[in-house]
MIPA-216820 format. One line per field, with one value per residue (C-alpha): residue number from 1; residue in three letters; z, x, y. Coordinates in nm, 4 decimals. Layout:
N
num: (NUM, ...)
residuo: (Ala, ...)
c3: (Z, ...)
c1: (X, ...)
c2: (Y, ...)
This chain:
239
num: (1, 2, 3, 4, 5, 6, 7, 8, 9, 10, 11, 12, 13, 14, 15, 16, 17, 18, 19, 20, 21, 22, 23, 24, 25, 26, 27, 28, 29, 30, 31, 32, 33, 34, 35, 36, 37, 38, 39, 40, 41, 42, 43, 44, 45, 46, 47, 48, 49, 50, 51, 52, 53, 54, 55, 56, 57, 58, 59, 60, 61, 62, 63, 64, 65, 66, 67, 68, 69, 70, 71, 72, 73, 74, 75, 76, 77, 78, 79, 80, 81, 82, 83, 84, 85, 86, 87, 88, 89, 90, 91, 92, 93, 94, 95, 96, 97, 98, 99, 100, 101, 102, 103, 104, 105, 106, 107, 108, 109, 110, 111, 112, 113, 114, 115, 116, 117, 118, 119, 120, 121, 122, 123, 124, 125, 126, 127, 128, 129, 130, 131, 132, 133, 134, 135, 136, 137, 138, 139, 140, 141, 142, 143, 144, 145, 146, 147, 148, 149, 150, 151, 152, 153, 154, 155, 156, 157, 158, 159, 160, 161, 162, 163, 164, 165, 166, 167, 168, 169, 170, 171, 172, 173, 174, 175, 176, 177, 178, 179, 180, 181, 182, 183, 184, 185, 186, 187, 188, 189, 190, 191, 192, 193, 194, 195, 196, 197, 198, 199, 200, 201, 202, 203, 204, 205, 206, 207, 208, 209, 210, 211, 212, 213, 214, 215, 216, 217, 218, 219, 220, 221, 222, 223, 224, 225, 226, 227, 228, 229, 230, 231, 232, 233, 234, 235, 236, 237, 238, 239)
residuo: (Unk, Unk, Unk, Unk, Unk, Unk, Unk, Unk, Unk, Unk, Unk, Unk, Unk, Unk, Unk, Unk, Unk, Unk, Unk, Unk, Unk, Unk, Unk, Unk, Unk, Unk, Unk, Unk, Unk, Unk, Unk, Unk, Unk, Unk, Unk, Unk, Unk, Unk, Unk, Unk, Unk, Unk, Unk, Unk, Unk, Unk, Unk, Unk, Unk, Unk, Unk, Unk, Unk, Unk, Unk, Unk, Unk, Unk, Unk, Unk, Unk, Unk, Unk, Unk, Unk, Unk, Unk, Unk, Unk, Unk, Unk, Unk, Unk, Unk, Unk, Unk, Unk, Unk, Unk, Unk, Unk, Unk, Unk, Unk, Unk, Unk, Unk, Unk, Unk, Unk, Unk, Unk, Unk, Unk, Unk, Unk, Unk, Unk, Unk, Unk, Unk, Unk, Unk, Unk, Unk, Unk, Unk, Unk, Unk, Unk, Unk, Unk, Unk, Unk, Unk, Unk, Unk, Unk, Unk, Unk, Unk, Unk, Unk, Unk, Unk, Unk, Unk, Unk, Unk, Unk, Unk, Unk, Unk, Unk, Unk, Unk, Unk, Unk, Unk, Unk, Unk, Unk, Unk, Unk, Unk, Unk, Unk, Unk, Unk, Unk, Unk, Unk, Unk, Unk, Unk, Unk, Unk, Unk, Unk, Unk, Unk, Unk, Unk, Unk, Unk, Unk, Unk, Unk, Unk, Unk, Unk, Unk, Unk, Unk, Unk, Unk, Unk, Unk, Unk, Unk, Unk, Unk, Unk, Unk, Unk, Unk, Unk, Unk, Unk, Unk, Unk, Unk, Unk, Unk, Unk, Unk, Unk, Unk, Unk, Unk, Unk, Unk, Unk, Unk, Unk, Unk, Unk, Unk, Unk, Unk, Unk, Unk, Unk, Unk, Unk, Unk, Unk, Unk, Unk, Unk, Unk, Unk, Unk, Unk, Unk, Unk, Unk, Unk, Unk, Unk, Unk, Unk, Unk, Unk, Unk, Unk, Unk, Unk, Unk)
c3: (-9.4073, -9.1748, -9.1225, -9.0316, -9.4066, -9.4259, -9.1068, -9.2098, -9.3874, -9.1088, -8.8922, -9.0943, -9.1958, -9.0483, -9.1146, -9.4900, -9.5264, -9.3538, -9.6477, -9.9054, -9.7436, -9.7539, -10.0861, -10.2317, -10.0785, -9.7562, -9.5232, -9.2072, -9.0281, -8.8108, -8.5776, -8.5059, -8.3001, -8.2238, -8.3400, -8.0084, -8.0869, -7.8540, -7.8813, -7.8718, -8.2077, -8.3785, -8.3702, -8.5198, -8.8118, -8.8851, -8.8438, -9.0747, -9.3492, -9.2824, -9.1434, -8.8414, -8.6523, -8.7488, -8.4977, -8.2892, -8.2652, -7.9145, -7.7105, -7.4682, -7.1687, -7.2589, -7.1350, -6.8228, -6.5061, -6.4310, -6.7784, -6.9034, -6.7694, -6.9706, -7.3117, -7.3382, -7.2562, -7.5330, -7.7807, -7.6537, -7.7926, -8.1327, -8.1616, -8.1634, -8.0383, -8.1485, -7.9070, -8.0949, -7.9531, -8.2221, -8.1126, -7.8381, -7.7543, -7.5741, -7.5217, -7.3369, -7.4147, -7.0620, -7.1367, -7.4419, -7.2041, -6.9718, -7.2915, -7.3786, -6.9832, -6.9700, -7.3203, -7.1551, -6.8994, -7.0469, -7.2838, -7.0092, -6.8591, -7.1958, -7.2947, -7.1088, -7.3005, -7.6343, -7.7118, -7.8138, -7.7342, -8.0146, -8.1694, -8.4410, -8.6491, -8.7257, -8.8159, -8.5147, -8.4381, -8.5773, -8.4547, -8.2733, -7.9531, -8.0314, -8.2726, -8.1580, -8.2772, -8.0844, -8.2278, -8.1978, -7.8162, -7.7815, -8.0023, -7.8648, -7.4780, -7.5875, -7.5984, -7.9351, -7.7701, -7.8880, -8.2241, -8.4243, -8.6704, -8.9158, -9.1372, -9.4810, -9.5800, -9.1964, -9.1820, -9.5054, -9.3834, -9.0782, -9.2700, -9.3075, -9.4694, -9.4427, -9.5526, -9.3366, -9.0260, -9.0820, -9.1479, -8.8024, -8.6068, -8.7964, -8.6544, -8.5323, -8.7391, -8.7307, -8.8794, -9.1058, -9.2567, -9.6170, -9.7123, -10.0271, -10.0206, -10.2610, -10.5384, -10.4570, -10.2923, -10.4806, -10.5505, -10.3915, -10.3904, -10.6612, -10.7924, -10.5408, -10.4344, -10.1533, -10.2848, -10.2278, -10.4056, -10.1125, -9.8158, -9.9531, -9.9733, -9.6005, -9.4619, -9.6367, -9.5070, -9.2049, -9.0991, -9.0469, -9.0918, -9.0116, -9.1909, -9.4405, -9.3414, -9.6240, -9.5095, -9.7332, -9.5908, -9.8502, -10.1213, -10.2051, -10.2239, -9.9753, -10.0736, -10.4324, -10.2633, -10.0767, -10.3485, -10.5953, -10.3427, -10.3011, -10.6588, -10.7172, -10.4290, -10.6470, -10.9810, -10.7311, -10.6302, -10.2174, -10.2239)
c1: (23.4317, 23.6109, 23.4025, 23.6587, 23.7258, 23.3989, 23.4005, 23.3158, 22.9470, 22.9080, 22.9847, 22.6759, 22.4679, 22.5372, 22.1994, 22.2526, 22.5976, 22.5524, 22.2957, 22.5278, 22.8202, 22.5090, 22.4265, 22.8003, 22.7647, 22.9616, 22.8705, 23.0119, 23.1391, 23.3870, 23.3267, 23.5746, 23.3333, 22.9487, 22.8769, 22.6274, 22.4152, 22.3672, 22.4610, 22.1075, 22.0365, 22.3518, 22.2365, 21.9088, 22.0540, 22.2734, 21.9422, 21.7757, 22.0268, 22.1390, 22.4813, 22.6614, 22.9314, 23.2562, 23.4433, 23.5083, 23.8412, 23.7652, 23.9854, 24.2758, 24.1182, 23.7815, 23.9918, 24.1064, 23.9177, 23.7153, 23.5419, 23.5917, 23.2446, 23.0496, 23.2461, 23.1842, 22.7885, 22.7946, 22.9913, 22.7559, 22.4500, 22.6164, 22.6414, 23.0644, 23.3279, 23.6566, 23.7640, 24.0356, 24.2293, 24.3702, 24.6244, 24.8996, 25.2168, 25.5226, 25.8622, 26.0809, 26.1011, 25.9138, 25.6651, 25.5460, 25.5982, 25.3630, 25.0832, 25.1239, 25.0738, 24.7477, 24.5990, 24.6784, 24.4385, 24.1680, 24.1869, 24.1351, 23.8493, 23.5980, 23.6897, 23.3589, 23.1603, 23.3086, 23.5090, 23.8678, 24.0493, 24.3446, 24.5566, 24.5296, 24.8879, 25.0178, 25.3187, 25.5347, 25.4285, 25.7417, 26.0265, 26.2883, 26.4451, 26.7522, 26.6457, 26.3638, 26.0019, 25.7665, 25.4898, 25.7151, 25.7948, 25.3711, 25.2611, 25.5865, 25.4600, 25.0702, 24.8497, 24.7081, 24.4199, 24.5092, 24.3926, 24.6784, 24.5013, 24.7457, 24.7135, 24.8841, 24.9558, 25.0526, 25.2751, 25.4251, 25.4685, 25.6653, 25.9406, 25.7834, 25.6697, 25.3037, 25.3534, 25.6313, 25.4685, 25.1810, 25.3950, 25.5012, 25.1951, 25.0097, 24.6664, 24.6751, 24.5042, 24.1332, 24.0646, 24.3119, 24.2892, 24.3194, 24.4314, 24.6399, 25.0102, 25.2494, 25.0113, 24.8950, 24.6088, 24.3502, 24.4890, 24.2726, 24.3294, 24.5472, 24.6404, 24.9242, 25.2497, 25.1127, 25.1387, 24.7838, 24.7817, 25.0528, 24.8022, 24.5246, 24.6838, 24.8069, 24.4896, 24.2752, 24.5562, 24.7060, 24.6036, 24.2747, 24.1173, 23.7816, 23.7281, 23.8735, 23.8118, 23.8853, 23.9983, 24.0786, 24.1716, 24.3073, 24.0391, 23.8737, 23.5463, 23.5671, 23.2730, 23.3658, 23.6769, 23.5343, 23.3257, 23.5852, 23.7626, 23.5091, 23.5035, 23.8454, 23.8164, 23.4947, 23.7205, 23.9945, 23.7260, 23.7234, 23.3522)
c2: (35.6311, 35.8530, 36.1096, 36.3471, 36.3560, 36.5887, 36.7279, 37.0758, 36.9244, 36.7243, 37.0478, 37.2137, 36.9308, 36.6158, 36.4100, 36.5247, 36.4426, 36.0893, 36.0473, 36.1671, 35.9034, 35.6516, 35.7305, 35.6844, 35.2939, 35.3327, 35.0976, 35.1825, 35.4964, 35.6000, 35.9515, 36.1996, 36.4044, 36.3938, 36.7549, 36.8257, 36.4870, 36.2339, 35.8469, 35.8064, 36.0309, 35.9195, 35.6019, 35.6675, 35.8257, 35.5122, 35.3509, 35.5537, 35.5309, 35.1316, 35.2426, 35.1004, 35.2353, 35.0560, 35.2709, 35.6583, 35.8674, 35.9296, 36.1204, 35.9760, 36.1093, 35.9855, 35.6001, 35.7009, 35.5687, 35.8664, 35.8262, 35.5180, 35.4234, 35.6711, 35.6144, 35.2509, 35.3278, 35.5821, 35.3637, 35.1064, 35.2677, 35.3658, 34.9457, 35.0371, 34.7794, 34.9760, 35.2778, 35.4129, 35.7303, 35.9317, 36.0859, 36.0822, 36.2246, 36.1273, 36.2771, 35.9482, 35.6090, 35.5510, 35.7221, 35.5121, 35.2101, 35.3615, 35.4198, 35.0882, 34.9427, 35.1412, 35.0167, 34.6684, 34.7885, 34.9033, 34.6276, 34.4078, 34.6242, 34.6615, 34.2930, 34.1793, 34.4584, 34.2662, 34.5853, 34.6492, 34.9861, 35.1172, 35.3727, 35.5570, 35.6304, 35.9626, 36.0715, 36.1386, 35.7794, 35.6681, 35.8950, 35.7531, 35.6673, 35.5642, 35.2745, 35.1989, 35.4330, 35.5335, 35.2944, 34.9608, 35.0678, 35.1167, 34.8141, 34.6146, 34.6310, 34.5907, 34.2881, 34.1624, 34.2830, 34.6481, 34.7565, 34.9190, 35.1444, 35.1980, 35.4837, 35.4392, 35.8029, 35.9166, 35.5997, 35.7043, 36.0675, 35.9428, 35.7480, 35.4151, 35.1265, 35.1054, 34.7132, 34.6490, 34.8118, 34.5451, 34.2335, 34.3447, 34.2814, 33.9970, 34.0418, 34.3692, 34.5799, 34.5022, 34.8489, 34.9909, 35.3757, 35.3645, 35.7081, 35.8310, 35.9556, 36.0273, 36.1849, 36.5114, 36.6935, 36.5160, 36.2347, 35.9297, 35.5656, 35.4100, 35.7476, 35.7712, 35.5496, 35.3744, 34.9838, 34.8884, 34.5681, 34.4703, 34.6676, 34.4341, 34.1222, 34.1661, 34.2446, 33.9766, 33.7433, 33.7549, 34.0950, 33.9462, 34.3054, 34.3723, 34.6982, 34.9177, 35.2791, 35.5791, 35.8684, 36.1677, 36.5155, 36.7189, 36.7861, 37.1307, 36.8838, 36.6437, 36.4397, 36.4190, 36.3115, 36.0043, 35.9331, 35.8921, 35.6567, 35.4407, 35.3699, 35.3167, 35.0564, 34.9048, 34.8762, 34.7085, 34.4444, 34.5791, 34.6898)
């Protein structure tokens, strides 16, 4: 799970809402902020609750040279490989070529720690320069190194083809956000027009993805939310 999808309980209770997530059958999450804790006490509530960190939104500064040092330690003690930045912006072609020469780069430098640095898909991801996006310019000049975290709902918003993006980069997307689009606020998972038999057939093939992430923003209960996805994932055989 995502836990941005209940950031607000995690905001006010995180140790009970990691339970909650635990309780539903999640296996793995993914942070989008550390709410004040260290890695040290984040990791003992995975611990606790038999949870391991299957990835962190972490900021695109938090890469750069001047703290590149202290995010791998931290992501080291939360037992994470995948550095994923969430969200970046660029207004020229060159620009996106320059992203995509510095992911090469820290790719290179957190190889030894066994980790993999990527980016997380949003919408804007996919305007273009001429005829080219933003995201095929970025994934285009990266190494296979670099995770693409595709996002099937923000893909979706930005004009494209969740499936299509993936047949793309065949081996990209070690972690993939599953997330609903086409259906509603409360729609989840299956409920929607994303084709997820297609998603599923990719990744289990020659996506060779790692992990299937939910995310879910939208609900008035976001933990009914997630729960409800993860068992329309069980009647779809994915859990």
């Amino acid at each position: 799970l995502q836990l941005y999808s209940v950031r607000e309980q995690c905001a006010k209770d995180l140790p009970g809402t990691l339970k909650a997530v635990a309780k539903i059958g999640y296996k793995g999450v993914e942070f989008a902020g550390y709410h004040g804790r260290t890695a040290r006490e984040l990791r003992q509530m995975m611990d606790d609750l038999g949870l391991v960190c299957c990835g962190t939104h972490t900021p695109y500064e938090s890469i750069l040279a001047g703290k590149l040092k202290e995010t791998v330690e931290f992501n080291q003690t939360l037992g994470n490989k995948y550095l994923i930045v969430p969200w970046m912006e660029g207004k020229t072609k060159e620009s996106w070529v320059e992203k995509a020469k510095l992911f090469n780069e820290v790719a290179a430098k957190v190889k030894a720690d066994g980790m993999f640095v990527g980016y997380h898909a949003h919408a804007h991801d996919f305007d273009k320069f001429g005829e080219i996006s933003a995201w095929d310019i970025f994934f285009g000049g990266t190494k296979a190194e670099v995770i693409m975290q595709l996002d099937t709902s923000n893909c979706r918003d930005g004009g494209a083809d969740p499936v299509a993006v993936l047949k793309q980069y065949p081996g990209r997307a070690q972690t993939i956000h599953l997330k609903a689009n086409g259906g509603g606020a409360e729609a989840v998972i299956g409920e929607d027009k994303v084709d997820w038999p297609a998603v599923f057939k990719f990744c289990e093939g020659a996506g060779a993805t790692k992990w299937y992430i939910v995310e879910h923003e939208s609900s008035k209960d976001p933990l009914d939310a997630v729960k409800r996805c993860f068992t329309a994932l069980q009647k779809m055989g994915k859990v």
